[in-house]
C-alpha positions as CSV (number, residue, x, y, z in Angstrom):
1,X,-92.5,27.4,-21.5
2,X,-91.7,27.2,-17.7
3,X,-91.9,24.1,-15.6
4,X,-94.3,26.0,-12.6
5,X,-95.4,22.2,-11.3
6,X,-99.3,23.2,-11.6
7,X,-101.9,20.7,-13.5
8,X,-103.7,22.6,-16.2
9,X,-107.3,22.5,-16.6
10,X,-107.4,18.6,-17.4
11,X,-105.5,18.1,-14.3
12,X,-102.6,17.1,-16.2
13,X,-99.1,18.4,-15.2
14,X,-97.0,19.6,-17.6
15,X,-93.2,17.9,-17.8
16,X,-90.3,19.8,-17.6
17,X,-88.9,18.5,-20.2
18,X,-92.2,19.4,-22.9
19,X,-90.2,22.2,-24.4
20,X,-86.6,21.0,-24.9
21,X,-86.4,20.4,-28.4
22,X,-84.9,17.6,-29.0
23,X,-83.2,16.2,-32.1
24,X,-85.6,13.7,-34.0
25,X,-83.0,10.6,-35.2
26,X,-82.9,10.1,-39.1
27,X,-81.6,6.3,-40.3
28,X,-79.8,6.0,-43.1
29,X,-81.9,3.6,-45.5
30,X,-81.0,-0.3,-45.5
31,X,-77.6,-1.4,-47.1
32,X,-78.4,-4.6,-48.7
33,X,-74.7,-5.5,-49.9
34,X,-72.8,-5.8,-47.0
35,X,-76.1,-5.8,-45.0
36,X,-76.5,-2.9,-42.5
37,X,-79.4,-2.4,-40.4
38,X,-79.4,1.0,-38.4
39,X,-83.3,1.7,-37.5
40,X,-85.2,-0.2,-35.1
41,X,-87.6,-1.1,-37.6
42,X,-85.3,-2.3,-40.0
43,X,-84.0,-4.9,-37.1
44,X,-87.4,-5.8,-36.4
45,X,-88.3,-6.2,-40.2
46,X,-85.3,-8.3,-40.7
47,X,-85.9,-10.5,-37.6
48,X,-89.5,-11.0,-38.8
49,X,-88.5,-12.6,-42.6
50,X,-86.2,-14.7,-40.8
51,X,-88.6,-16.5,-38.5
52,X,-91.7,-16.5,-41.8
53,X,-88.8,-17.9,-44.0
54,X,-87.1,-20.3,-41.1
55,X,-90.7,-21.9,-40.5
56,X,-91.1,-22.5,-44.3
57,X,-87.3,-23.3,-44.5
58,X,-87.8,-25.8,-41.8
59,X,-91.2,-27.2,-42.9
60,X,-89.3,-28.2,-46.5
61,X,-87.1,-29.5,-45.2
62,X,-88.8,-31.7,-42.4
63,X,-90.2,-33.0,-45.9
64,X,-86.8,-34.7,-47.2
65,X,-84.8,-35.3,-44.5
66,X,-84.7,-37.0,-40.9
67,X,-85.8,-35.2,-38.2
68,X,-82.3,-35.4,-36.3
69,X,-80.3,-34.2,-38.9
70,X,-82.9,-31.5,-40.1
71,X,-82.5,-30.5,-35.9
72,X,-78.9,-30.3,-36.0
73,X,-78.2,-28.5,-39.3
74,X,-81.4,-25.9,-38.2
75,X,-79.0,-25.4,-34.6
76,X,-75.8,-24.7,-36.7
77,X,-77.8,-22.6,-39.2
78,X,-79.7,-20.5,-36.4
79,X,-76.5,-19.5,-34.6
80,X,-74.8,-18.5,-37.9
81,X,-78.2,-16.4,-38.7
82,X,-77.6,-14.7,-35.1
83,X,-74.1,-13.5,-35.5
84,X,-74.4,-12.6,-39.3
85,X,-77.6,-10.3,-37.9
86,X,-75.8,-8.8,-34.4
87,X,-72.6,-7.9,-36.8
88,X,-75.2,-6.3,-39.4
89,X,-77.1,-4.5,-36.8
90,X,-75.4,-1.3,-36.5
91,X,-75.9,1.7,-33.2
92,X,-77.4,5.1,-33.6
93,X,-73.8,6.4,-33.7
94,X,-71.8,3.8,-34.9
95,X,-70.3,4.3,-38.8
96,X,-72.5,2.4,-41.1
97,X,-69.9,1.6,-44.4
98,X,-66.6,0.4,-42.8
99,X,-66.8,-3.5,-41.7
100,X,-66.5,-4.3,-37.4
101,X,-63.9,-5.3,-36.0
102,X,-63.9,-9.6,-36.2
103,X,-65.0,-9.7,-32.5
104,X,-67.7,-7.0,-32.0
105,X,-71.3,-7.8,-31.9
106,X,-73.1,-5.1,-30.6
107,X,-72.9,-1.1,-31.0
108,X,-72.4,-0.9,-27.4
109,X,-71.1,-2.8,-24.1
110,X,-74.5,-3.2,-22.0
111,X,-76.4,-5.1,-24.9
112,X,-73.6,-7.6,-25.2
113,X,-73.7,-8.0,-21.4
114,X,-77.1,-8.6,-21.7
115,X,-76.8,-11.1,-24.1
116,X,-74.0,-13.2,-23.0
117,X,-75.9,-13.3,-20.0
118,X,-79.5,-14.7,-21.3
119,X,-77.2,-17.0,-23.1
120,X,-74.5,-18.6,-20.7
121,X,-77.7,-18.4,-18.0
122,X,-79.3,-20.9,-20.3
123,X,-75.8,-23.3,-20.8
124,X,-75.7,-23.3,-16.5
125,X,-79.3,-23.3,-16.0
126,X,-79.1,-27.2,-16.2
127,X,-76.4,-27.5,-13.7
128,X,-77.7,-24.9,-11.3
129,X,-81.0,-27.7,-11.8
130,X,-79.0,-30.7,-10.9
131,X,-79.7,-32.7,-14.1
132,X,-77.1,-34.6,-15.4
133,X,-74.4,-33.3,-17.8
134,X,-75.4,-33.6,-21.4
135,X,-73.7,-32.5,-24.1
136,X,-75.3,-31.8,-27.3
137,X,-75.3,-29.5,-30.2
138,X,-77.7,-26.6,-28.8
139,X,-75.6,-26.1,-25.9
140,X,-72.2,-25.8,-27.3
141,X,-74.0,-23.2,-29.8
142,X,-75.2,-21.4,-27.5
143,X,-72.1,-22.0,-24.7
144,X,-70.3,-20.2,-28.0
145,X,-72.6,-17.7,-28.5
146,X,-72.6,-16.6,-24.8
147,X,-69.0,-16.5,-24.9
148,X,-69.2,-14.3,-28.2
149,X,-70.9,-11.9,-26.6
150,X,-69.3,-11.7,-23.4
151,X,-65.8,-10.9,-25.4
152,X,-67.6,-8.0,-27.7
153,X,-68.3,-6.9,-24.2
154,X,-65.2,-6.5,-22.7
155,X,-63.1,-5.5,-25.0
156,X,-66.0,-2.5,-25.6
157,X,-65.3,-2.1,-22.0
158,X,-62.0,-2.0,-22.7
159,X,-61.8,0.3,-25.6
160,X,-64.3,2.4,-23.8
161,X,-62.4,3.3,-20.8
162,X,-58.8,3.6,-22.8
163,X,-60.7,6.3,-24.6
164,X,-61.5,8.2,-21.6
Protein backbone atom coordinates (compact mmCIF):
# COMPACT_ATOMS: atom_id res chain seq x y z
CA UNK A 1 0.00 0.00 0.00
CA UNK A 2 1.04 3.67 -0.96
CA UNK A 3 0.58 6.65 1.24
CA UNK A 4 -1.38 8.95 -1.74
CA UNK A 5 -2.86 11.48 1.32
CA UNK A 6 -6.60 10.89 0.05
CA UNK A 7 -9.51 9.95 2.69
CA UNK A 8 -11.29 6.84 1.66
CA UNK A 9 -14.86 6.53 1.51
CA UNK A 10 -15.36 7.08 5.35
CA UNK A 11 -13.38 10.16 5.07
CA UNK A 12 -10.68 8.58 6.97
CA UNK A 13 -7.09 9.07 5.71
CA UNK A 14 -4.92 6.37 5.64
CA UNK A 15 -1.41 6.65 7.69
CA UNK A 16 1.69 6.19 6.14
CA UNK A 17 2.83 4.16 8.33
CA UNK A 18 -0.44 1.35 8.06
CA UNK A 19 1.70 -1.00 6.07
CA UNK A 20 5.16 -1.17 7.71
CA UNK A 21 5.07 -4.29 9.49
CA UNK A 22 6.32 -3.92 12.44
CA UNK A 23 7.72 -6.45 14.90
CA UNK A 24 4.97 -7.36 17.62
CA UNK A 25 7.27 -7.58 21.21
CA UNK A 26 7.10 -11.06 22.96
CA UNK A 27 7.98 -10.96 27.04
CA UNK A 28 9.58 -13.59 28.44
CA UNK A 29 7.18 -15.01 31.27
CA UNK A 30 7.63 -13.81 35.01
CA UNK A 31 10.88 -14.97 36.98
CA UNK A 32 9.74 -15.40 40.41
CA UNK A 33 13.27 -16.35 42.04
CA UNK A 34 15.27 -13.48 41.60
CA UNK A 35 12.03 -11.55 40.58
CA UNK A 36 12.06 -10.10 36.97
CA UNK A 37 9.35 -8.28 35.57
CA UNK A 38 9.73 -7.49 31.69
CA UNK A 39 5.99 -6.80 30.34
CA UNK A 40 4.08 -3.88 31.12
CA UNK A 41 1.47 -5.95 32.51
CA UNK A 42 3.46 -7.84 34.66
CA UNK A 43 4.71 -4.29 36.39
CA UNK A 44 1.25 -3.20 36.62
CA UNK A 45 0.14 -6.67 38.08
CA UNK A 46 2.88 -6.50 40.58
CA UNK A 47 2.23 -2.85 41.60
CA UNK A 48 -1.45 -3.78 42.04
CA UNK A 49 -0.79 -6.88 44.90
CA UNK A 50 1.42 -4.54 46.48
CA UNK A 51 -1.09 -1.72 47.24
CA UNK A 52 -4.29 -4.76 47.90
CA UNK A 53 -1.62 -6.38 50.30
CA UNK A 54 -0.08 -2.93 51.82
CA UNK A 55 -3.75 -1.83 52.71
CA UNK A 56 -4.35 -5.19 54.52
CA UNK A 57 -0.67 -5.14 55.66
CA UNK A 58 -1.31 -1.78 57.10
CA UNK A 59 -4.89 -2.33 58.44
CA UNK A 60 -3.24 -5.44 60.70
CA UNK A 61 -1.14 -3.83 61.73
CA UNK A 62 -2.89 -0.42 62.77
CA UNK A 63 -4.54 -3.28 64.92
CA UNK A 64 -1.44 -3.96 67.27
CA UNK A 65 0.66 -1.28 67.27
CA UNK A 66 0.81 2.66 67.66
CA UNK A 67 -0.05 4.64 65.03
CA UNK A 68 3.58 6.50 64.94
CA UNK A 69 5.48 3.54 64.89
CA UNK A 70 3.09 1.56 62.44
CA UNK A 71 3.84 5.22 60.16
CA UNK A 72 7.43 5.01 60.38
CA UNK A 73 8.08 1.32 59.88
CA UNK A 74 5.23 1.51 56.67
CA UNK A 75 7.84 4.70 55.37
CA UNK A 76 10.97 2.41 55.64
CA UNK A 77 9.07 -0.57 54.35
CA UNK A 78 7.54 1.39 51.19
CA UNK A 79 10.89 2.78 50.04
CA UNK A 80 12.54 -0.70 50.36
CA UNK A 81 9.30 -2.09 48.30
CA UNK A 82 10.25 0.73 45.62
CA UNK A 83 13.81 -0.07 44.89
CA UNK A 84 13.39 -3.97 45.33
CA UNK A 85 10.52 -3.33 42.30
CA UNK A 86 12.57 -0.60 40.03
CA UNK A 87 15.76 -3.19 40.25
CA UNK A 88 13.17 -6.18 39.30
CA UNK A 89 11.55 -4.21 36.57
CA UNK A 90 13.63 -5.04 33.65
CA UNK A 91 13.57 -2.86 29.69
CA UNK A 92 12.37 -4.37 26.47
CA UNK A 93 16.05 -4.91 25.70
CA UNK A 94 17.72 -5.22 28.76
CA UNK A 95 19.13 -9.15 29.66
CA UNK A 96 16.63 -10.57 32.00
CA UNK A 97 18.99 -13.49 34.10
CA UNK A 98 22.18 -11.63 35.04
CA UNK A 99 21.72 -9.33 38.25
CA UNK A 100 22.16 -5.05 37.71
CA UNK A 101 24.71 -3.38 38.48
CA UNK A 102 24.32 -2.24 42.59
CA UNK A 103 23.35 1.32 41.34
CA UNK A 104 20.94 0.95 38.41
CA UNK A 105 17.34 1.38 38.75
CA UNK A 106 15.79 1.71 35.53
CA UNK A 107 16.38 0.12 31.94
CA UNK A 108 17.13 3.35 30.65
CA UNK A 109 18.40 7.12 31.46
CA UNK A 110 15.10 9.31 30.84
CA UNK A 111 12.82 7.19 33.34
CA UNK A 112 15.40 7.71 36.13
CA UNK A 113 15.46 11.40 35.24
CA UNK A 114 11.97 11.39 35.51
CA UNK A 115 11.93 9.87 38.68
CA UNK A 116 14.58 11.65 40.63
CA UNK A 117 12.80 14.47 39.50
CA UNK A 118 9.06 13.78 40.93
CA UNK A 119 11.06 12.81 43.85
CA UNK A 120 13.66 15.58 44.85
CA UNK A 121 10.67 18.09 43.49
CA UNK A 122 8.70 16.72 46.41
CA UNK A 123 11.93 17.06 49.22
CA UNK A 124 12.21 21.08 47.78
CA UNK A 125 8.68 21.57 47.27
CA UNK A 126 8.53 22.74 51.02
CA UNK A 127 11.35 25.15 50.74
CA UNK A 128 10.35 26.54 47.48
CA UNK A 129 6.82 27.11 49.89
CA UNK A 130 8.58 28.84 52.61
CA UNK A 131 7.53 26.49 55.49
CA UNK A 132 9.84 25.87 57.96
CA UNK A 133 12.52 23.11 57.74
CA UNK A 134 11.29 19.80 59.18
CA UNK A 135 13.03 16.90 59.14
CA UNK A 136 11.27 13.62 59.36
CA UNK A 137 11.38 10.20 58.15
CA UNK A 138 9.36 10.56 54.73
CA UNK A 139 11.57 13.09 53.54
CA UNK A 140 14.90 11.62 54.09
CA UNK A 141 13.27 8.42 52.21
CA UNK A 142 12.34 10.06 49.61
CA UNK A 143 15.57 12.85 49.63
CA UNK A 144 17.34 9.14 49.24
CA UNK A 145 15.22 7.88 46.72
CA UNK A 146 15.57 10.94 44.52
CA UNK A 147 19.11 10.85 44.84
CA UNK A 148 19.01 6.97 43.88
CA UNK A 149 17.62 7.73 40.88
CA UNK A 150 19.36 10.61 39.83
CA UNK A 151 22.81 8.47 40.12
CA UNK A 152 21.18 5.38 37.90
CA UNK A 153 20.80 8.28 35.68
CA UNK A 154 23.97 9.52 35.16
CA UNK A 155 26.02 6.98 35.15
CA UNK A 156 23.44 5.47 32.22
CA UNK A 157 24.29 8.80 30.73
CA UNK A 158 27.51 7.99 31.28
CA UNK A 159 27.79 4.52 30.05
CA UNK A 160 25.66 5.55 27.20
CA UNK A 161 27.73 8.05 25.60
CA UNK A 162 31.24 5.99 26.34
CA UNK A 163 29.53 3.47 24.23
CA UNK A 164 29.11 5.66 21.34
Amino acid sequence: MTFNGMPDKNGLTPSQYSSVDREKKVYPPIQWWPLRLTSPTQKVAVWVVWIVAGVLVRWALDLVASTAAVSDLWVILGTVVIVAFARSCRGWSEPVAPPRAWWRLTARPLAGWWLAGLHLFAVAAPFVQGWPLEVDLPGITTLFLGLAFLNSSIRLTIQRHRTQ
